[in-house]
Backbone as a chain_set.jsonl record, in Angstrom:
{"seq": "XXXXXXXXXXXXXXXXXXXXXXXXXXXXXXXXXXXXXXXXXXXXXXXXXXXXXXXXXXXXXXXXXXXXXXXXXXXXXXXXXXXXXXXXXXXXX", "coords": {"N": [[67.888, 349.144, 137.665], [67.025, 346.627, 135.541], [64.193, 344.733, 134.997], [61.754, 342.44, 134.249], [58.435, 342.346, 134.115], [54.742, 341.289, 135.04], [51.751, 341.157, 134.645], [48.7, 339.759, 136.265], [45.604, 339.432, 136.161], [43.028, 338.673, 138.98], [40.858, 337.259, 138.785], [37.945, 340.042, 139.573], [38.667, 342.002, 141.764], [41.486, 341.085, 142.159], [45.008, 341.295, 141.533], [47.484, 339.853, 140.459], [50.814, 340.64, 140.156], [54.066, 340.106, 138.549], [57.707, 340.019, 138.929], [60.902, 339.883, 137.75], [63.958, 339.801, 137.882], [66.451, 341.15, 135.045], [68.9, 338.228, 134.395], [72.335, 339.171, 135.625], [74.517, 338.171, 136.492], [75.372, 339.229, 138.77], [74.802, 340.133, 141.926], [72.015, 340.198, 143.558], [70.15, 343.52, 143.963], [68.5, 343.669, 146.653], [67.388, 345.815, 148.137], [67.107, 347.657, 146.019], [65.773, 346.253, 144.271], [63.007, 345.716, 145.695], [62.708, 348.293, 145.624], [61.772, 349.279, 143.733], [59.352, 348.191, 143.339], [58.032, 349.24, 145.323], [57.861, 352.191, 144.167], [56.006, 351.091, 141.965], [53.738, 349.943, 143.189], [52.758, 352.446, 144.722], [52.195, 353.763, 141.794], [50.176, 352.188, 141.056], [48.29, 352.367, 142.619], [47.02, 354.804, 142.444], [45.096, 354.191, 140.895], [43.669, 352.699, 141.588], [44.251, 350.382, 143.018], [45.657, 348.291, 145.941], [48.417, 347.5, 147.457], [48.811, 344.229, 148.739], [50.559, 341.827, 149.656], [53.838, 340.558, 149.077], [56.122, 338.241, 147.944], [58.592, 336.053, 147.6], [60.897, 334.206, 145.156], [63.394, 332.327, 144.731], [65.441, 331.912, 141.688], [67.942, 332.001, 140.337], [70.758, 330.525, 141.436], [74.121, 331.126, 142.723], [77.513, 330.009, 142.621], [80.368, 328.597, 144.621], [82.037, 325.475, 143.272], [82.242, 323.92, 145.139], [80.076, 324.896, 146.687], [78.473, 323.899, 145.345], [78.448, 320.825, 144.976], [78.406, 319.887, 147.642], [76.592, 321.351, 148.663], [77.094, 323.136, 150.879], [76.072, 326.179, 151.105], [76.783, 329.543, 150.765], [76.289, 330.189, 148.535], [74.851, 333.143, 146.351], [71.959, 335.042, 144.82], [71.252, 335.348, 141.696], [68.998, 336.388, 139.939], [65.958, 336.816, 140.574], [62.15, 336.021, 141.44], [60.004, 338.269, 142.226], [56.853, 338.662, 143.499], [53.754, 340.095, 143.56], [50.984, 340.814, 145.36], [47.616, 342.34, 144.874], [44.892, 344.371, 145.79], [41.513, 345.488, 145.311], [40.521, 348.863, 145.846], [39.385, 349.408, 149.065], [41.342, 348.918, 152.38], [39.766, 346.106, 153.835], [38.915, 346.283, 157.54]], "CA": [[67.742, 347.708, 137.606], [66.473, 345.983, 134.601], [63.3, 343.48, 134.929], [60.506, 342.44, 133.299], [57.055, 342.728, 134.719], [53.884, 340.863, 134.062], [50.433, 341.57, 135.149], [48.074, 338.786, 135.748], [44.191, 339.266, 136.934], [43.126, 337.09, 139.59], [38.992, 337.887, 139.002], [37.586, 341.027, 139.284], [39.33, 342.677, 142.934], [42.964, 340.701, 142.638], [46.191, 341.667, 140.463], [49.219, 339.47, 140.52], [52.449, 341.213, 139.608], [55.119, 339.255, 138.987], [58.715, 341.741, 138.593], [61.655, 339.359, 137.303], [64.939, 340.984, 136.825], [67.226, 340.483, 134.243], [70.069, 337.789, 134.911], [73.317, 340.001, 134.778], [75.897, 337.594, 137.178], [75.763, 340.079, 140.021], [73.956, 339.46, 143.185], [70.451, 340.612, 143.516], [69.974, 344.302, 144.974], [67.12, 343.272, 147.262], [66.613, 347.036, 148.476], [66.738, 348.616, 145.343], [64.325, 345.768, 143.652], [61.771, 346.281, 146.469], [61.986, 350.225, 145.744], [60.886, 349.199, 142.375], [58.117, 347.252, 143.614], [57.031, 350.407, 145.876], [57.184, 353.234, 143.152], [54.951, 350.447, 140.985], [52.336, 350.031, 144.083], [52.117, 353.791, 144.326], [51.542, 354.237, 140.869], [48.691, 351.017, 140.6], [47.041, 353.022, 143.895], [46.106, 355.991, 141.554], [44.313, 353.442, 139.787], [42.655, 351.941, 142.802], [45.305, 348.775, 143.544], [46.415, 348.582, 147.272], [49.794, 345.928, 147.549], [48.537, 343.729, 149.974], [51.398, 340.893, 150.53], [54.613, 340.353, 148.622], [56.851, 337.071, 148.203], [60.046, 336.196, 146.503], [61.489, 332.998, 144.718], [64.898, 332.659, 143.861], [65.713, 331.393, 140.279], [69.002, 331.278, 140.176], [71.986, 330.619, 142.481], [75.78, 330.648, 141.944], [78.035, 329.833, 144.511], [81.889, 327.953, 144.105], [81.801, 324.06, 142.498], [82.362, 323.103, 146.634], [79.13, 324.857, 147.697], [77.202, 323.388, 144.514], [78.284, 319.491, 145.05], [78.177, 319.704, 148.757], [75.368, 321.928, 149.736], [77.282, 324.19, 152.069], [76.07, 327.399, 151.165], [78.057, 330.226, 150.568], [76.279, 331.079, 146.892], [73.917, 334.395, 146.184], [71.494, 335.129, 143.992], [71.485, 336.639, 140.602], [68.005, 335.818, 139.81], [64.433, 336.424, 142.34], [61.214, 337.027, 140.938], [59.066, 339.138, 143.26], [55.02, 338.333, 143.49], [52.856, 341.184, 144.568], [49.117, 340.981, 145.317], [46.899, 344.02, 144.949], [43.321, 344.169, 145.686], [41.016, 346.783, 144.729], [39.41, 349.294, 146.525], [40.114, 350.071, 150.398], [41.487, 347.431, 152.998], [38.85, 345.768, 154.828], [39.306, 346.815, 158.404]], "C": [[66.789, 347.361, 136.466], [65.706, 344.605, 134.991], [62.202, 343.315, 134.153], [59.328, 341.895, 134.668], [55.903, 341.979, 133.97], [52.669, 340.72, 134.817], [49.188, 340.385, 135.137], [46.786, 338.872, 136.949], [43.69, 337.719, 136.957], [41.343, 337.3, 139.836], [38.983, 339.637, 139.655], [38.524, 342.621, 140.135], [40.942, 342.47, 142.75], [43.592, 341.034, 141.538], [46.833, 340.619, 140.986], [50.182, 339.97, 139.522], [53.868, 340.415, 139.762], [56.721, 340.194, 138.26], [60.08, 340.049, 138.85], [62.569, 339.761, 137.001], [65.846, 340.058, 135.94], [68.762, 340.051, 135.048], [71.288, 338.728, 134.514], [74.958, 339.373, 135.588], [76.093, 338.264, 138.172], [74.686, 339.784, 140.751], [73.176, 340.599, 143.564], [71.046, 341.735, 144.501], [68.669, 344.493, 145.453], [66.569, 345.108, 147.388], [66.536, 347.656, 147.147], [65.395, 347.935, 144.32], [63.399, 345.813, 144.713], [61.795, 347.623, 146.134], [61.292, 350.222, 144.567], [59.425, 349.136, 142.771], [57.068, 348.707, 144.496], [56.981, 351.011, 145.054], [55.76, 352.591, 142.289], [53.789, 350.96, 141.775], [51.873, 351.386, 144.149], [51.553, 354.417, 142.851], [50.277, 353.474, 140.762], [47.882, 351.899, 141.662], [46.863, 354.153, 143.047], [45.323, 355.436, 140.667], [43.09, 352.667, 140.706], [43.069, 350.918, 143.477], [45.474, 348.945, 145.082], [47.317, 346.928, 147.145], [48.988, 345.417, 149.164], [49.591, 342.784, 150.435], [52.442, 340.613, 148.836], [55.809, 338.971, 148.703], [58.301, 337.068, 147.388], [59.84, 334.81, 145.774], [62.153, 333.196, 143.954], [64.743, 331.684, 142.724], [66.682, 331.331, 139.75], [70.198, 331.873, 141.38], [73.082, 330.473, 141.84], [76.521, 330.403, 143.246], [79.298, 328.881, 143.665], [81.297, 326.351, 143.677], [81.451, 323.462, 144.523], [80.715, 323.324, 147.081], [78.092, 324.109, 146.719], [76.555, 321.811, 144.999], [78.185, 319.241, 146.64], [77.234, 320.533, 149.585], [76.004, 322.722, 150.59], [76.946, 325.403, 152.287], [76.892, 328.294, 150.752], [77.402, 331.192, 148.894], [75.362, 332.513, 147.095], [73.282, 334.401, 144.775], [71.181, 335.675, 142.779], [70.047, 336.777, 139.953], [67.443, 335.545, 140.327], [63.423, 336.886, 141.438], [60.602, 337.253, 142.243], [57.668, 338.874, 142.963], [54.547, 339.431, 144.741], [51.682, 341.138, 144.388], [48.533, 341.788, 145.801], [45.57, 343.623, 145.103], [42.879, 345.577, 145.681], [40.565, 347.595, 145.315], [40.244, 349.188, 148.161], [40.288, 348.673, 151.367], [40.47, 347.322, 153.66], [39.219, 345.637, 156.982], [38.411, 345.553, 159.743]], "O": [[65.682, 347.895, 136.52], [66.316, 343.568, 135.254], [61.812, 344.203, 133.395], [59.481, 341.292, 135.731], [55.853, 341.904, 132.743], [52.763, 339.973, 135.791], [48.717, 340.095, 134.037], [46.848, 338.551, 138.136], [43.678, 336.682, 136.294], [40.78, 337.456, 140.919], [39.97, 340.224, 140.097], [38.874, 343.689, 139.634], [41.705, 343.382, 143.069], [42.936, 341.119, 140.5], [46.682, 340.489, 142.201], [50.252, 339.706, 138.322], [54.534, 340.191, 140.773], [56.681, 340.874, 137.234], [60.095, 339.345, 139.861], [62.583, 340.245, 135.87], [66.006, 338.838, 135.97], [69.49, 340.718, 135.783], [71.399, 339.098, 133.345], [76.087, 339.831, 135.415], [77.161, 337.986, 138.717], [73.697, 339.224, 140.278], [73.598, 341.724, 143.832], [71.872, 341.545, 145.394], [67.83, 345.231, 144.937], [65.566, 345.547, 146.826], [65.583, 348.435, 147.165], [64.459, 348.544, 143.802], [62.455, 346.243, 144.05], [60.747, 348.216, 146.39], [60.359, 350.988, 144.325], [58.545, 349.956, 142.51], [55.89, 349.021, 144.331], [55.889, 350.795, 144.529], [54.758, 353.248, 142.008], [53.048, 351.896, 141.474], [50.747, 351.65, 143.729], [50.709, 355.309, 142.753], [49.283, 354.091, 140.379], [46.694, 352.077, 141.394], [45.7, 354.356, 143.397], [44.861, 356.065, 139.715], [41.969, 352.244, 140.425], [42.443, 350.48, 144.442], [45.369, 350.133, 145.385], [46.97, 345.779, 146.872], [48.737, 346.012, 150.212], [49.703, 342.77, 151.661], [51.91, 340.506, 147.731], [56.34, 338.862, 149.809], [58.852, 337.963, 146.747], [58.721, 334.297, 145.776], [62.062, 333.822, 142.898], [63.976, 330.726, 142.818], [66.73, 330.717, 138.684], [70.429, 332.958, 141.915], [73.233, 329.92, 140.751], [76.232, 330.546, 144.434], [79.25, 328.538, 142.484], [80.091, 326.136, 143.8], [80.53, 322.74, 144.904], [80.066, 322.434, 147.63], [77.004, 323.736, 147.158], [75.41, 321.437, 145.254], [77.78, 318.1, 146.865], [77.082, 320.48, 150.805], [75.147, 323.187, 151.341], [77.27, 325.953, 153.339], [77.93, 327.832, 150.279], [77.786, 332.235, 148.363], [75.277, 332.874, 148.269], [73.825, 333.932, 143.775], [70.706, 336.801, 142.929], [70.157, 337.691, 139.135], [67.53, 334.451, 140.885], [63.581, 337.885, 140.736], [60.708, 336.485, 143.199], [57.468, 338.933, 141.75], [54.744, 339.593, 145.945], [51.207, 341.404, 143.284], [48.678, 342.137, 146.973], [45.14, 342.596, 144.579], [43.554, 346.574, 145.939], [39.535, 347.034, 145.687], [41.439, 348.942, 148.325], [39.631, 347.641, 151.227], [40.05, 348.346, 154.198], [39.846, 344.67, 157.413], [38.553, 345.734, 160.952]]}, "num_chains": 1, "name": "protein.A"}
């Protein structure tokens, strides 16, 4: 899977990762972009990162002309970015 990635410190403890794949007209493979998202977190934890909470937001839908102008549903997504927040150091317990 092809995405782009972009790293954005949130003060000294927080990361935000934001993992964007490239639009390609085919409908998002949720499990294999989360496996991304884990190999990443395991590599940032040899660095000291721990993933603490992950989100989505879709960015683009497709779906037939019927489900566009009437809302019924029916489309999928070709286009999610993923948001992952890391904090530094060990979870607070």
């Amino acid at each position: 899977m092809q995405y782009d990635r972009l790293e954005l410190p949130a003060g000294d403890d927080q990361l935000i990762v934001l993992y964007v794949n490239k639009d390609t007209a085919q409908s998002v493979e949720v499990a294999t972009f989360i496996n991304e998202i884990a190999l990443d977190a395991a590599h940032l934890r040899s660095n000291g990162w721990r993933l603490r909470s992950v989100a989505s937001v879709p960015m683009r839908e497709v779906g037939t002309t019927g489900n566009v102008l009437f809302q019924s549903g029916g489309g999928y997504a070709t286009q999610v970015a993923l948001v992952a927040v890391f904090i530094a150091g060990a979870l607070e317990t």
